[in-house]
C-alpha positions in Angstrom: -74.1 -16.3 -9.8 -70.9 -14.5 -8.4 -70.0 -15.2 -4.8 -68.2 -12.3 -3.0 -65.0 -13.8 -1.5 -65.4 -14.2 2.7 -63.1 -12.9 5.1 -61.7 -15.7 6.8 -63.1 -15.2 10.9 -60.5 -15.1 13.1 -60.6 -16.4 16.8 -60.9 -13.4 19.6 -58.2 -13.5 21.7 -58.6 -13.2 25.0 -57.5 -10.1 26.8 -57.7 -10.4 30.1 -55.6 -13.3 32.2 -59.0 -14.5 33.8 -60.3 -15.2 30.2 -57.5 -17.1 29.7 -57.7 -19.4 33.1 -61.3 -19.8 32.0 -60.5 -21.5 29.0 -59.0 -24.9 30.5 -61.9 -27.6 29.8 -63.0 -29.2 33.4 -62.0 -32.5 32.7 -58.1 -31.3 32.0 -58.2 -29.6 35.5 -59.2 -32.4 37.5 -56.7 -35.4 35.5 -53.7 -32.8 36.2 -54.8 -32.4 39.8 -55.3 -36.5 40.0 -51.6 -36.9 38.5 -49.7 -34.5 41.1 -51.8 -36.5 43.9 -51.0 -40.2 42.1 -47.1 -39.0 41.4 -46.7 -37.5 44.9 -48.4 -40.5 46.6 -45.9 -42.9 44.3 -43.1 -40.5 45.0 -43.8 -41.0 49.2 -43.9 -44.7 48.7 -40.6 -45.1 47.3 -39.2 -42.7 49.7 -40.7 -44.8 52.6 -39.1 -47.8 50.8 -35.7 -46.5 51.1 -36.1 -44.9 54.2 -37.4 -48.2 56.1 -34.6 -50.4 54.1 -31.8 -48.3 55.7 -32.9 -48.8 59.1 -33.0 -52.1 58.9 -29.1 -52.4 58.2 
């Protein structure tokens, strides 16, 4: 029994910039847009920190 060697498949790439964008998984998308909300939200608080301790010097 002789096996006939297989080309190895190789992955389509994507030609287009919309196939591209299409390819983030769902859950990635909405963790990313969580962590720029969380880190803003953190970033205001600290700011509010510092800008409420100066004005009360």
């Amino acid at each position: 029994m002789t096996e006939t060697p297989s080309t190895p498949s190789t992955p389509s790439t994507p030609s287009k910039p919309s196939e591209i964008e299409s390819k983030f998984p769902r859950g990635l998308v909405i963790r990313l847009i969580a962590y720029l909300f969380v880190g803003h939200l953190f970033a205001f608080f600290v700011y509010l920190l510092f800008v409420l301790g100066a004005s009360n010097q």
